[in-house]
C-alpha positions in Angstrom: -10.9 58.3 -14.1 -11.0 56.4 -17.5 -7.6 54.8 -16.9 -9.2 53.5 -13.4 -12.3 52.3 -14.7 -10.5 50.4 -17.3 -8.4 49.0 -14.2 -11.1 48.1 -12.3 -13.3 45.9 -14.9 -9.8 44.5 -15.9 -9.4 43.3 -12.6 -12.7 42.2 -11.8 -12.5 40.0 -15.0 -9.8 38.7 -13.8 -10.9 37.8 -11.1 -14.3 36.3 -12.5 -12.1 34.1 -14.2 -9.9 32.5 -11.4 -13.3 32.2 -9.4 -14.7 30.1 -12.6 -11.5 28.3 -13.3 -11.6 27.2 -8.9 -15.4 26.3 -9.6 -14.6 24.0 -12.3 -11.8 22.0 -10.9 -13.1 21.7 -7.5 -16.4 20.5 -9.5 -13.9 17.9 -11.1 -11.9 16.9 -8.5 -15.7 16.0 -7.0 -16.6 14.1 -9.9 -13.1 12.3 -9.7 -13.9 11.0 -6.5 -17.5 9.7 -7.4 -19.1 7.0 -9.3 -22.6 6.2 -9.0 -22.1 2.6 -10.4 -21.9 0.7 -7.0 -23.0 1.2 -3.9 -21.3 0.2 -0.4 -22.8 -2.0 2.3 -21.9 -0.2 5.7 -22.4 -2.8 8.4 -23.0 -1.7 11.9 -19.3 -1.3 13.7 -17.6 -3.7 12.1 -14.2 -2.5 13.6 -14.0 -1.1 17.1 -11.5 1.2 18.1 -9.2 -0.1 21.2 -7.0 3.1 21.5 -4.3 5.0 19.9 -0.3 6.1 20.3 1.4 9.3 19.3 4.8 7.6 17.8 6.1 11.4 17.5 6.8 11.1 13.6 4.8 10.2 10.1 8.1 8.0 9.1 7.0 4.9 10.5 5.8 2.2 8.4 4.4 -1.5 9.4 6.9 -4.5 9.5 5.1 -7.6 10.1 3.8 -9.0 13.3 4.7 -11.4 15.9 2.3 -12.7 17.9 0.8 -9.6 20.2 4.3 -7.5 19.0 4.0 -5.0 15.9 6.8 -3.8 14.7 7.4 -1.0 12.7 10.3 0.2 10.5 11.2 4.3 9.8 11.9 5.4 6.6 14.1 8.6 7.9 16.1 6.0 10.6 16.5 2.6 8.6 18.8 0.8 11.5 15.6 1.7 14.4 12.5 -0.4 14.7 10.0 0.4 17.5 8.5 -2.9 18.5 4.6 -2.3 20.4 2.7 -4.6 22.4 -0.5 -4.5 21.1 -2.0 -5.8 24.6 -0.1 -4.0 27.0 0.5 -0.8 24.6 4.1 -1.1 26.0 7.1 0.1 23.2 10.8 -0.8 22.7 13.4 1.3 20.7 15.3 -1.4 18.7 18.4 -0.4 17.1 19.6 -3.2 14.2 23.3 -3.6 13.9 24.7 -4.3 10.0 26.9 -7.2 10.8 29.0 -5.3 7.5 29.6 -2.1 8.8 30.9 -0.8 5.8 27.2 -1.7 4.0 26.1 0.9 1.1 22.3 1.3 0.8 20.0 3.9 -0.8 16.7 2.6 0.2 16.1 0.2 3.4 13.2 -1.7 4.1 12.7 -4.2 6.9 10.1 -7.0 7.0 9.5 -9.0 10.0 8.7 -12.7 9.4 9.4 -14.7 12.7 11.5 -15.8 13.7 13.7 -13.8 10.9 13.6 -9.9 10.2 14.7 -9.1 6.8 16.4 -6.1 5.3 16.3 -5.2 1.9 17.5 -2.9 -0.6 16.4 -3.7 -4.3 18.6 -1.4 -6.0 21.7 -2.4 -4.7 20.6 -5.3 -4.7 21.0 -7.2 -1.4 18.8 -8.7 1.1 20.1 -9.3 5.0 18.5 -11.4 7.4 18.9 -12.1 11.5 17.1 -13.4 14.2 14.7 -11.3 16.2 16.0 -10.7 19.4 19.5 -10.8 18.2 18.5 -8.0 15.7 22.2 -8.2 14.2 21.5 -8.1 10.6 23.5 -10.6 8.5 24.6 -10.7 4.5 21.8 -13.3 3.4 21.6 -12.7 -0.3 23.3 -11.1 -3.2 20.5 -10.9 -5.2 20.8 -11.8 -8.8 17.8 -9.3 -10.1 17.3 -5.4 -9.2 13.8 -5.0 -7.4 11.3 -2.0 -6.9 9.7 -3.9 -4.3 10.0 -7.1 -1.9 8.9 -8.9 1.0 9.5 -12.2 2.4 7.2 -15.6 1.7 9.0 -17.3 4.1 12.7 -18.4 5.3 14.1 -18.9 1.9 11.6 -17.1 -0.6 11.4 -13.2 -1.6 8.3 -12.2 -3.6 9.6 -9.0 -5.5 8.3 -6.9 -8.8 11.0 -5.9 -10.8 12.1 -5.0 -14.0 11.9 -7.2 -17.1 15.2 -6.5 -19.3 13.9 -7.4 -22.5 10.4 -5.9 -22.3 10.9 -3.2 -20.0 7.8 -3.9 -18.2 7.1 -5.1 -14.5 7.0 -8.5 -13.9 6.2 -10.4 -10.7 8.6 -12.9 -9.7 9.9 -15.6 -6.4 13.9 -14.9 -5.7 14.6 -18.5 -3.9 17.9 -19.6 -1.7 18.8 -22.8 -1.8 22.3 -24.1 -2.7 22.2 -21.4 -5.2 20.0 -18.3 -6.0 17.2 -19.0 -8.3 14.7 -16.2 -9.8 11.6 -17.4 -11.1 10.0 -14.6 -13.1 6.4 -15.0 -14.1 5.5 -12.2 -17.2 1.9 -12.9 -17.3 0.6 -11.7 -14.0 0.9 -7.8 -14.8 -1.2 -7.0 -17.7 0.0 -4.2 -19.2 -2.8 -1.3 -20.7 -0.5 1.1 -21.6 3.1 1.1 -20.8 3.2 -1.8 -18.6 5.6 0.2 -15.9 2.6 2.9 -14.5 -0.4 1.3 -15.3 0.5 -2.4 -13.4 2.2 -0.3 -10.6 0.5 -1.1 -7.6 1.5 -2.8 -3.8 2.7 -6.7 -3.0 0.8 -8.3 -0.4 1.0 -11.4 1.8 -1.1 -13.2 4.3 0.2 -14.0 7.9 -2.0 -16.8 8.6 -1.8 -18.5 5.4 0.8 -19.0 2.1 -1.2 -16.6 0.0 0.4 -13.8 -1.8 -1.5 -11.2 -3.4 -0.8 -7.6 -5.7 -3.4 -4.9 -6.0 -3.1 -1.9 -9.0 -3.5 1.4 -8.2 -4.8 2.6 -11.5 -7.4 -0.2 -12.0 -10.1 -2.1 -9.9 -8.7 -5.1 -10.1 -6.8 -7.5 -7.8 -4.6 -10.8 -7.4 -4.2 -13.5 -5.6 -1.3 -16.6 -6.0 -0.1 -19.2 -4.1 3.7 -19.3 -2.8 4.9 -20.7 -6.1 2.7 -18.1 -8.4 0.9 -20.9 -10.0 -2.1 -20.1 -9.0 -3.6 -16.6 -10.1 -7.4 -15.3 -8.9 -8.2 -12.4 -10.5 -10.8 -10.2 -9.2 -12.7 -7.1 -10.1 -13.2 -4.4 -7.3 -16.6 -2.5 -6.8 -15.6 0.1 -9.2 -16.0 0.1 -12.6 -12.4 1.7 -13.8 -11.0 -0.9 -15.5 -8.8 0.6 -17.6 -5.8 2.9 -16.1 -6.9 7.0 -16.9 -3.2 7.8 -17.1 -1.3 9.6 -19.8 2.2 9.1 -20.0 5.3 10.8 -22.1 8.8 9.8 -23.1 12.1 12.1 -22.3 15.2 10.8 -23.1 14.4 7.1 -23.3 12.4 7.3 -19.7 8.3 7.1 -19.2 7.2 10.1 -17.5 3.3 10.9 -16.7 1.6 13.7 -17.6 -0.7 13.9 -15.1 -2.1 13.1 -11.8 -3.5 9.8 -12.5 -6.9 8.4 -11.0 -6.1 6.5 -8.3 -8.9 3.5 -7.9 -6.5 1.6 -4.8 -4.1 3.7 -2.2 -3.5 0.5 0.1 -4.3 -2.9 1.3 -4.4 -5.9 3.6 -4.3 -9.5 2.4 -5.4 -12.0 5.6 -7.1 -15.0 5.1 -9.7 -15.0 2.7 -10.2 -11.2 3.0 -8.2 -8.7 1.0 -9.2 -4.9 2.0 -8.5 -2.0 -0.1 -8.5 1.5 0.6 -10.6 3.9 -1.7 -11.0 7.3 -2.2 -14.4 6.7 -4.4 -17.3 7.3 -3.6 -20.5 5.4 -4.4 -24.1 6.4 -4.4 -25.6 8.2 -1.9 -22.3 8.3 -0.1 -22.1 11.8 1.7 -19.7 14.3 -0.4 -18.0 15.4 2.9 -16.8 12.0 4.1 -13.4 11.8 2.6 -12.9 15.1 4.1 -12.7 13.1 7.6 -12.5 9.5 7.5 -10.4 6.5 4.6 -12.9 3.9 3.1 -12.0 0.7 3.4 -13.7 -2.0 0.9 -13.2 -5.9 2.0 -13.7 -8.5 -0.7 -13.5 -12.3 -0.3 -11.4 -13.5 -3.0 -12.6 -17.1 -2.4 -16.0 -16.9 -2.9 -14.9 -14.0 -5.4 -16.9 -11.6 -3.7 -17.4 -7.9 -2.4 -18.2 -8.2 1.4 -19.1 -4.9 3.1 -17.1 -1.4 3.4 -15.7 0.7 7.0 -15.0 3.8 7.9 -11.2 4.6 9.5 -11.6 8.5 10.5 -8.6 10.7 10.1 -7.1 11.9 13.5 -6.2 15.6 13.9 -7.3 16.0 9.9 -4.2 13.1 9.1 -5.3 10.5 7.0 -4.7 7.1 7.0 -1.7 6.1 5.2 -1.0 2.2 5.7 -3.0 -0.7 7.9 -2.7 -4.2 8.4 -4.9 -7.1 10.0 -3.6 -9.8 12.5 -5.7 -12.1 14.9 -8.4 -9.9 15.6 -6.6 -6.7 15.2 -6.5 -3.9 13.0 -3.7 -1.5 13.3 -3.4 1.6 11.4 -1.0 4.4 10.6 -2.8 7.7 10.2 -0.1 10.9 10.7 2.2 10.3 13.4 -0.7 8.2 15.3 -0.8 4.1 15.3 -4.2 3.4 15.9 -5.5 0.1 17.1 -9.0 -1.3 16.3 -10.6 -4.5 17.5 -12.6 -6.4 14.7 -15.9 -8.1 15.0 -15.4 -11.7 14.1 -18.4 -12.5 12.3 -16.9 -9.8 9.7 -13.5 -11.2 9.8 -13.2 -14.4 10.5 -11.0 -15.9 7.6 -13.1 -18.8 5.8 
């Protein structure tokens, strides 16, 4: 009877303990996601939504636009596109053909810029380029740097982050084809806080409707905005108040590691006009506790007049969040699970100034 006694409080301290140890982080995972320093303006519907598809799969990922067409690349199926008419909600299958069949790749991502889809790989390093509606994908450029990320400015421009080789730190940088490949690295757009490879990573952006290129961190609240060339740099501070990355990060074997989780202040964004929306996962004050649990925040700032605008609501859809969105003539599209959903957008919100 001793022995199970002893068992018993041995086990119920036990258990004490896990129930105080799942108290305290789900108390910090709360505090994680609040900060009482701002507060959001909710306007009344800003975004309307039109409808929504089941594309059968999460790999899908946004392309680029053309006109009322959306197209969207797969991550698992590189070589298919599934173009969408965003008026008549009518899709295509779109197969690309390599015009080198023998092609090696690791990583494949395909940018639509009419009247030219682009596929790139920046650790092989090569970029391909056709003609939409031809969709036969042909050797454009050996490029002369390695690049984590990349999308097209225009016919002959590729905005990338890569690797600086003497720092070791991300840079942002304009691959040009001319004549002759140029790369035009600019080392003071990425400020680094820590190691300058996690705490400047963060997402490239570019505007349909207008030259503007932009980068957003997704350790800090902070965002920029350049012209074609890079020469011009806006800088701009978000609503909340982190602006220094909360990441801890370790070396093995000559490589950065992190530690931990880090805070995440950004998770996406959308660069149209004067408007650059971000997606948060902070709240604000007096912002209901529950609301991340079904529905993405989405700040909008006007980097013009350098200010924050007003915030939205995009609610999950079968308890899938959001995972990428884009803007484009009165349209807001967005990826959440295996569902594209489509949203109309009030113009006196969105008009670009």
């Amino acid at each position: 009877m001793i022995t199970n006694n002893i068992h018993i409080k041995l086990l119920g301290t036990i258990a004490l303990s896990v129930g105080l140890v799942v108290i305290l982080f789900l108390s910090s995972e709360r505090q994680v996601h609040r900060n009482n320093a701002f507060t959001r303006r909710y306007p009344p519907h800003p975004v309307k939504k039109h409808y929504e598809l089941d594309l059968g799969v999460n790999s899908y990922y946004i392309s680029g636009f053309d006109r009322d067409l959306l197209y969207l690349g797969n991550r698992t199926a590189p070589w298919h596109m599934l173009g969408v008419h965003l008026k008549t909600r009518d899709t295509t299958v779109i197969r690309l053909v390599p015009e080198d069949r023998s092609l090696a790749y690791r990583s494949l991502k395909v940018h639509v810029l009419p009247p030219y889809f682009f596929v790139m790989d920046g650790s092989m390093p090569f970029v391909l380029r056709g003609l939409l509606g031809e969709w036969t994908a042909k050797p454009w450029l050996r490029a002369p740097a390695y690049f984590s990320k990349g999308i097209p400015v225009d016919s002959h421009r590729i905005f990338i982050r890569t690797m600086n080789a003497s720092t070791q730190r991300y840079t942002l940088g304009i691959i040009e084809k001319t004549d002759s490949f140029q790369i035009h690295l600019d080392t003071t757009i990425l400020q680094a806080q820590v190691d300058g490879v996690f705490d400047v990573d963060g997402m490239l952006a570019k505007s349909n409707d207008s030259p503007q290129l932009g980068y957003f961190y997704f350790y800090r609240n902070q965002f920029m905005v350049m012209d074609s060339q890079l020469n011009t740099i806006q800088r701009q501070r978000t609503i909340d108040t982190v602006q220094t990355a909360q990441i801890t990060t370790t070396e093995q074997k000559g490589m950065h590691q992190m530690k931990s989780p880090p805070l995440v202040i950004n998770r996406s964004g959308s660069l149209h006009g004067s408007l650059f929306l971000l997606q948060s996962d902070r709240l604000g004050r007096n912002e209901p506790k529950d609301i991340l649990d079904k529905a993405s925040i989405i700040d909008v700032y006007d980097h013009q007049g350098g200010t924050y605008e007003f915030s939205f609501y995009i609610d999950d859809i079968h308890k899938a969040k959001l995972r990428e969105f884009a803007l484009e003539n009165g349209i807001l599209v967005a990826l959440i699970g295996n569902r594209l959903a489509v949203f109309r957008t009030v113009e006196d919100y969105f008009d670009p100034k």
